[in-house]
C-alpha positions in Angstrom: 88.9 108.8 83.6 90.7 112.3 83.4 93.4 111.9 80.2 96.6 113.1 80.7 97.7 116.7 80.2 101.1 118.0 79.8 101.0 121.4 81.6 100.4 121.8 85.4 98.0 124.7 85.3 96.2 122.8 82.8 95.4 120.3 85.3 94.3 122.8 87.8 91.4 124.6 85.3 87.7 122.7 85.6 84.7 123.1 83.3 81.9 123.9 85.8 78.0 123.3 84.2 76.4 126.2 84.2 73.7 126.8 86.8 70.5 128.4 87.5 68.8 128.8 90.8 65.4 130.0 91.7 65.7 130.7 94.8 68.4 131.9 97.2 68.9 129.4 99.8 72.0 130.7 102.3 75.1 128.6 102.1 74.9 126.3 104.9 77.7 124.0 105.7 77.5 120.8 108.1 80.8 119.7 109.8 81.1 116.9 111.2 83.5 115.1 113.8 84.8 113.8 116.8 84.4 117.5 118.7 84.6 116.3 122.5 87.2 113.9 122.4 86.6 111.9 126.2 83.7 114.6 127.1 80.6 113.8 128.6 78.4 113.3 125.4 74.6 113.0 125.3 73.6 109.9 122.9 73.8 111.0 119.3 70.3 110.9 118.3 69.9 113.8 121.1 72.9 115.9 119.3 71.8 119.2 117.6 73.9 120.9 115.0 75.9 124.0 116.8 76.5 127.1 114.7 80.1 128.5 115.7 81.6 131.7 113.9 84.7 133.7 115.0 83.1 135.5 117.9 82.0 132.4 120.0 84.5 129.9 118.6 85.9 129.5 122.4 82.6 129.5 123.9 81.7 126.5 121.2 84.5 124.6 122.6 83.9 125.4 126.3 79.8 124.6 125.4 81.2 121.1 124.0 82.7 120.4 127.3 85.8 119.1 125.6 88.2 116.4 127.1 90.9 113.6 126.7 91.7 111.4 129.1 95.6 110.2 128.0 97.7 107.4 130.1 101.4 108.5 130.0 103.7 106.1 131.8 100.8 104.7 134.1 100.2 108.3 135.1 96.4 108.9 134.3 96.3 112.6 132.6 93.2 114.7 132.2 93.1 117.3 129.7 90.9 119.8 129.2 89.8 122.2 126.4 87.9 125.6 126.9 89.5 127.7 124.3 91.6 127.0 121.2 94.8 128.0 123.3 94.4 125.1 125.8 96.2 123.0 123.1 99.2 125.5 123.7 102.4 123.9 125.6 102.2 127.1 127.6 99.2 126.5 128.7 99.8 122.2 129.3 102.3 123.5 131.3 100.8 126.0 133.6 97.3 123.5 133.7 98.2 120.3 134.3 99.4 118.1 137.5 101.8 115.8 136.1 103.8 119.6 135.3 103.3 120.8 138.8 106.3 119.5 140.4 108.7 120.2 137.4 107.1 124.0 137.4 108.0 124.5 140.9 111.2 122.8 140.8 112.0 125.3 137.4 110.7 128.9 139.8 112.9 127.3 142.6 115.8 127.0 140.6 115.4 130.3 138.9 115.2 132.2 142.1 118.0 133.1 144.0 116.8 132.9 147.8 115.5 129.1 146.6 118.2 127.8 144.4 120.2 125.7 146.7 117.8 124.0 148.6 115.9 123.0 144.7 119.4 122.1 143.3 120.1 119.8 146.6 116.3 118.6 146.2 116.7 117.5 142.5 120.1 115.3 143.2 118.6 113.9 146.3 115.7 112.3 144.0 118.8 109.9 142.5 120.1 108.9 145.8 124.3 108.1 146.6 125.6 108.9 143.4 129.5 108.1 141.8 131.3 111.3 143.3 133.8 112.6 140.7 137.1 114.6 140.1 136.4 117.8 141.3 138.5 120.0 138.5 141.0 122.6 139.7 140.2 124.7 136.7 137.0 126.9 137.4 134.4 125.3 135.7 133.0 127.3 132.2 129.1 127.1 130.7 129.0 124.4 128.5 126.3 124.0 125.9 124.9 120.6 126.3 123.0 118.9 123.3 119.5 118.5 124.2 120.5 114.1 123.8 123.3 114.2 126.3 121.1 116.7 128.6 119.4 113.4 130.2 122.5 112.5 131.7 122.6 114.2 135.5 123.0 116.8 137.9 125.9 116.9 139.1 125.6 113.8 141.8 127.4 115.4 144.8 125.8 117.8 147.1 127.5 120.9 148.6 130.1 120.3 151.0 130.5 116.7 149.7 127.9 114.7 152.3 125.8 112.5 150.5 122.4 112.9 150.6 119.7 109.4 151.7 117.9 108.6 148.9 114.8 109.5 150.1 111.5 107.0 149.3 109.2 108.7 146.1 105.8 110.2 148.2 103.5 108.9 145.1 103.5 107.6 142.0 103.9 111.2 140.5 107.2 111.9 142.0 108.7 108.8 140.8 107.0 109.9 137.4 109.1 113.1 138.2 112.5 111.4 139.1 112.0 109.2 135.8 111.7 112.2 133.5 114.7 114.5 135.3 117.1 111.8 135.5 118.3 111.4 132.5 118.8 114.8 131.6 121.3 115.9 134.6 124.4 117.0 133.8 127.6 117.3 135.9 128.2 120.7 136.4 129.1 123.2 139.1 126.0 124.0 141.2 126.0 127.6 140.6 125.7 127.2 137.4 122.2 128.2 137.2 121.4 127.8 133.8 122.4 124.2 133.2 120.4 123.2 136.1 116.9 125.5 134.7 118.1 123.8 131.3 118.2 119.8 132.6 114.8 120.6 134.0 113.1 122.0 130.7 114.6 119.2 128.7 113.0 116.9 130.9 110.1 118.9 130.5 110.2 119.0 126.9 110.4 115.4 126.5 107.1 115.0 128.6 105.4 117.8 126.8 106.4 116.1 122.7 105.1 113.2 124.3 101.7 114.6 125.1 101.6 116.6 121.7 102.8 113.6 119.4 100.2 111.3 121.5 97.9 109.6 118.1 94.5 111.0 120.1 96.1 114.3 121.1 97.3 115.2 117.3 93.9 114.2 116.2 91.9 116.3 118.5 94.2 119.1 118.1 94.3 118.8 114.4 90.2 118.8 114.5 89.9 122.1 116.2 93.2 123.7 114.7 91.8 122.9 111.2 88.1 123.8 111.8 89.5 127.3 113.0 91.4 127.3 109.5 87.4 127.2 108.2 85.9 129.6 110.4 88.8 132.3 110.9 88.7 132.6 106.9 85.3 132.3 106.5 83.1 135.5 106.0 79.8 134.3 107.9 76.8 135.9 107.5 72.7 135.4 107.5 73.6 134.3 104.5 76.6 132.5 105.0 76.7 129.6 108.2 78.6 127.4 109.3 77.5 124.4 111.5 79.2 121.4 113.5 78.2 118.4 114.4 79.7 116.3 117.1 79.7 112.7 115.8 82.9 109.9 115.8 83.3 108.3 112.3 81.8 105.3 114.6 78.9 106.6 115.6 77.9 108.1 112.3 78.8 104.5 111.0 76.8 103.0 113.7 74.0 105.4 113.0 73.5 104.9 109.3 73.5 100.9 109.8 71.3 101.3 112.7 67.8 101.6 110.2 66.8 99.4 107.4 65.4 103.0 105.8 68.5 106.0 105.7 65.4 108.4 106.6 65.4 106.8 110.2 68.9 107.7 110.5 69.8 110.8 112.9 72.6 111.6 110.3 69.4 112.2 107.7 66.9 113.8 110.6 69.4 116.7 110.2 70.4 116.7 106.8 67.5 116.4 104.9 64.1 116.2 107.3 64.6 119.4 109.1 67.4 121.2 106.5 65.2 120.4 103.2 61.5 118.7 104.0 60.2 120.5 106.8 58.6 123.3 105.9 60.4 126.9 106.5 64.0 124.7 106.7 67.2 125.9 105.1 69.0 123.0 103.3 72.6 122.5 103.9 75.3 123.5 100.9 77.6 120.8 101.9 78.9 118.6 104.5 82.4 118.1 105.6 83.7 115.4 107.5 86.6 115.2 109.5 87.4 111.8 109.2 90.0 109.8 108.0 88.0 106.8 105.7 90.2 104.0 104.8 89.4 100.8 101.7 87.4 98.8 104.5 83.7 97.3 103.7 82.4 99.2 107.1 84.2 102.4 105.7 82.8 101.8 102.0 79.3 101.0 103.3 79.6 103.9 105.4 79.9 106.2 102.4 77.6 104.6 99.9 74.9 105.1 102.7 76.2 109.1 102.9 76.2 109.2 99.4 72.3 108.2 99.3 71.2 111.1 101.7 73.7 113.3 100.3 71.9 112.9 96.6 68.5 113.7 98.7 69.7 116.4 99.9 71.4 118.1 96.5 74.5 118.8 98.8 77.9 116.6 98.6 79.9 115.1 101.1 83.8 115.9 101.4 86.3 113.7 103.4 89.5 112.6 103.1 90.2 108.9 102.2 94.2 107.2 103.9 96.7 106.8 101.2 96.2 102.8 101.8 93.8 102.7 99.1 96.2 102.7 96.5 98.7 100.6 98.8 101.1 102.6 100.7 100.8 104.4 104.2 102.4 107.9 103.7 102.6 109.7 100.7 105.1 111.8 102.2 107.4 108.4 102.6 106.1 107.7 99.1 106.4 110.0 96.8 107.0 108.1 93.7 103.7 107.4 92.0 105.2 104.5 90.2 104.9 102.9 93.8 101.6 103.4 94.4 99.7 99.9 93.9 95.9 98.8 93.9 95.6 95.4 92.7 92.3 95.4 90.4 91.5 91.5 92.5 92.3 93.0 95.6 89.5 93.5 98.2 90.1 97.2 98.7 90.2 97.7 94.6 86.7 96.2 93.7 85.2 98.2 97.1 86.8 101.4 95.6 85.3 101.0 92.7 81.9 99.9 93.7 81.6 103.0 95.8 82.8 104.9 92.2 80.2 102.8 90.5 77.7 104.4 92.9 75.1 106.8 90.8 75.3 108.6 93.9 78.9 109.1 93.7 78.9 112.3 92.2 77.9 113.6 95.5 81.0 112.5 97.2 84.8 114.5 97.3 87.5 113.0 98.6 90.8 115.3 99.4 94.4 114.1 99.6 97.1 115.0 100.9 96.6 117.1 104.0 97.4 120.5 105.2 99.8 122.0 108.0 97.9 123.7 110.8 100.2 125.5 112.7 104.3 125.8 112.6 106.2 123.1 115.2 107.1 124.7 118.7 110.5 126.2 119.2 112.9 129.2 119.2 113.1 129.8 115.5 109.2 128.7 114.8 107.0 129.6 117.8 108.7 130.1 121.3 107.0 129.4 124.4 107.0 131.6 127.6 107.1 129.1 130.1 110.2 127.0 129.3 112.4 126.7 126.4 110.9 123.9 124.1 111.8 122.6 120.7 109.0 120.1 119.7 111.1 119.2 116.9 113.9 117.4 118.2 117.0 116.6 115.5 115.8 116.2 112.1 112.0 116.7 111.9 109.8 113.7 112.0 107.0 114.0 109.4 104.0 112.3 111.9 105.2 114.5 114.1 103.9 117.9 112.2 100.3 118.4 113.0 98.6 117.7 109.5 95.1 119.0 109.2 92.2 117.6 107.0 92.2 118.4 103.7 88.0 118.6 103.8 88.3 122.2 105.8 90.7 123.6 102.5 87.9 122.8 100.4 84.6 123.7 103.0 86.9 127.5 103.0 87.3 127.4 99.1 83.6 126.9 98.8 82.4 129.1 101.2 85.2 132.0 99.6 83.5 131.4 95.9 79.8 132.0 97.6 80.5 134.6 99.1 82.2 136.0 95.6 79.5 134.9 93.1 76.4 133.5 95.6 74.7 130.7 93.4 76.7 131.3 90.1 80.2 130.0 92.1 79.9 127.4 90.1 81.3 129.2 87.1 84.6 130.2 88.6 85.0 128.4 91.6 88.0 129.4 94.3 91.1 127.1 94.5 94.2 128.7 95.5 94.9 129.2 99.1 97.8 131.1 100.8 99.3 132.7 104.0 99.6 128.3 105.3 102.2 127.5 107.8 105.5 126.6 105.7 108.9 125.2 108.1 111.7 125.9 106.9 114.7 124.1 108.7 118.7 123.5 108.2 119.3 119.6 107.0 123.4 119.8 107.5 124.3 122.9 104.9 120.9 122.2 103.1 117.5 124.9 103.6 114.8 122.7 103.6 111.1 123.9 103.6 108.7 121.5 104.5 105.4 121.2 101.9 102.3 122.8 103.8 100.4 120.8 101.9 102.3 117.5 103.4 104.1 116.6 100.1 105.1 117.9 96.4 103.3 116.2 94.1 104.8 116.0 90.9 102.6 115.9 87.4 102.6 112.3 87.3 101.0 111.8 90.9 98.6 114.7 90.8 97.5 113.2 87.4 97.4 109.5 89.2 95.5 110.9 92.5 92.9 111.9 90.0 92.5 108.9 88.3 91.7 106.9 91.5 89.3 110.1 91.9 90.6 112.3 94.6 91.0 116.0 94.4 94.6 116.8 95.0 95.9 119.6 97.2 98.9 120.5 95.4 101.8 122.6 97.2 103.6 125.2 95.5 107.7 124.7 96.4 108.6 126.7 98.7 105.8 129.0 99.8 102.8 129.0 101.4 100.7 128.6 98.8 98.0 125.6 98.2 95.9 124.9 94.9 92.9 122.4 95.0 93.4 120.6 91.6 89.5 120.2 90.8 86.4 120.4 92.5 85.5 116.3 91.6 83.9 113.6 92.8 85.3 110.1 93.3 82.9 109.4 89.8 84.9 111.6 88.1 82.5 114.1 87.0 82.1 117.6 88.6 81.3 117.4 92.8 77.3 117.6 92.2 76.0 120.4 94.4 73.5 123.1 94.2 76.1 125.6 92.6 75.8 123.1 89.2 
């Protein structure tokens, strides 16, 4: 195990062997992960590797036929990605059905020759409503926080009649009267404004919904953090980068599915056509955008990568869940005195089997993860179509979209190739700038959010490493990452062809 060293910086320099290579093989990397979300997928053994770089990235996605299918509320919702901007509230908005209502209900109330008819509309949804005082006093604007805003429109149509509470036409308008009713407000039906803003908050609460949805985030954070790779990454003939659409349970399934790893589809690619056929350009590295957690099929999983990785002279790099050391977040955990792996426990002796591994040197495991793009909102990243703070109070740390730490590392490869070719292994890249970095008002306090999901103090960077992940440190207060080391879980230097 790493001993302990007193100075941060320290920490952050490695020794790198020094390396000699014949030939010069370009730098090809491999990522892999769930691409298509719900799309139609042809079985995975009839997958080929796509190469994407920054001029077809959108037709990549479009090619992939990318798709989630999402229940919200009984209310079957079909999403689909063409470009990297679908994922954009803006375009949710202006692109799906479950919006359409609210979007013309917004228009109608922000034009003149329409307003009265959509404001009389929107309280006849809620039927014979309480009628109250009118005041004698002309009535003002009044800001109304975004909680109180589900409250209602002003019950009481013009002229005082009430209005029949007329019978929802489908499930969708129902959906519709749901999400507006609680954020109507009693106010003077002129009053533009608080009407347009009742309808957006309504809105807003759909659209966080959709965003913060588990599959949504994941997708999104896929794609978002894969354009981190290819947006920073130089490609060239010499320089490639390649995905491959496979769920973490497929590629499990697929390396279980032969008693020989060379049967596998996962190898096919890798090695067979990448390194033994003749005329074939091996692969650098593989990333994988998965999330692997201390379970035997999770373990097994990556002992059997490890195996073709060593074949192949090119090292595998994931990201492992905080659980293995025995807490969920290490954003709610900080404290490395916390942190807690029994040496009898079931997850401890599969960790260390896996580290046991010879092959283990050809595995890197990254922790914590990295912002990929600033929350939605006025101060962050305003919308066009309605105003929308995806934030909502104090900010919610699952709520941030966290990328993968693997693509931070696939970019500071790819950045020392490009610098030094085959010799990157001398002086290998680890500091990263220009990240998203949050900065938000907690009371009287400025608070910036860590792009790199939490501060890691000397004592947990130190700890990370001895369990054998490569930390991604933040710097406080900027946007500035540093990859601790480029080692494998065995604790010796990530084996590749650059050592």
């Amino acid at each position: 195990m790493i001993s302990n060293e007193n100075m941060l910086e320290a920490m952050f320099s490695m020794e790198s062997d020094k390396s000699g290579v014949v030939e010069e093989p370009p730098f090809r990397m491999l990522v892999l992960g769930d691409w298509a979300g719900d799309g139609e997928r042809k079985p995975f053994s009839e997958r080929r590797p796509i190469e994407i770089d920054r001029d077809d990235f959108d037709d990549v996605m479009k090619r992939l036929g990318v798709v989630l299918e999402l229940d919200y509320n009984g209310e079957p919702l079909r999403l689909e990605f063409n470009e990297l901007e679908d994922f954009h509230p803006d375009k949710i908005f202006q692109s799906v059905p479950l919006f359409e209502e609210l979007r013309d209900l917004r228009r109608r109330l922000r034009q003149e020759s329409t307003f009265n008819s959509a404001a009389r509309e929107v309280r006849s949804m809620f039927g014979n409503p309480e009628t109250t005082e009118p005041s004698s006093a002309p009535s003002e604007p009044v800001e109304v926080p975004a909680d109180d805003l589900l409250g209602a429109i002003l019950a009481k149509p013009s002229g005082g009649a009430a209005v029949p509470k007329p019978k929802p036409s489908s499930d969708l308008a129902r959906l519709v009267s749901d999400l507006v009713r609680p954020h109507l407000v009693e106010v003077d039906e002129g009053e533009q404004a608080q009407l347009t803003a009742a309808v957006d908050a309504a809105t807003s609460g759909l659209m966080r919904g959709i965003l913060h949805d588990r599959r949504f985030q994941e997708l999104e954070a896929a794609w978002r953090g894969l354009f981190f790779l290819v947006r920073r990454t130089e490609t060239s003939t010499d320089l490639k980068i390649f995905l491959l659409d496979a769920t973490k349970d497929e590629l499990t399934e697929d390396l279980k599915s032969s008693e020989n790893l060379s049967g596998t589809t996962y190898y096919r690619h890798f090695v067979r056509e990448a390194v033994e056929a003749p005329g074939g350009d091996p692969f650098a590295l593989a990333l994988g955008n998965y999330a692997f957690e201390g379970s035997i099929d999770d373990i097994a999983t990556l002992i059997r990568i490890a195996k073709i990785s060593a074949t192949a002279n090119a090292p595998f790099i994931s990201h492992m869940r905080p659980d293995v050391f025995g807490v969920h977040s290490l954003a709610g955990q900080p404290d490395a005195a916390a942190w807690k792996l029994a040496d009898d426990s079931t997850g401890s002796k599969l960790w260390l089997a896996l580290r046991d591994q010879s092959e283990a040197v050809y595995l890197g495991m990254v922790m914590p993860r990295f912002l990929a793009r600033l929350p939605y909102g006025r101060e962050t990243e305003p919308l066009d179509m309605f105003d929308f703070e995806e934030l909502d109070g104090l900010p919610e740390h699952d709520n941030y979209l966290w990328a993968n730490g693997c693509f931070a590392a696939g970019q500071l490869l790819a950045e020392s190739f490009a610098a030094s070719r085959w010799d990157m292994g001398r002086a290998l890249q680890q500091d990263i700038e220009g990240l998203p970095v949050h900065v938000y008002k907690d009371g009287t306090e400025t608070v910036y959010k860590p792009c790199g999901e939490v501060l890691l103090n000397d004592n947990a960077m130190q700890k990370l490493m001895d369990f054998g992940f490569m930390p991604l440190v933040t710097y406080k207060n900027s946007d500035r990452v540093k990859l601790a080391r480029f080692h494998s879980i065995a604790d010796t230097a990530l084996k590749g062809m650059w050592n």
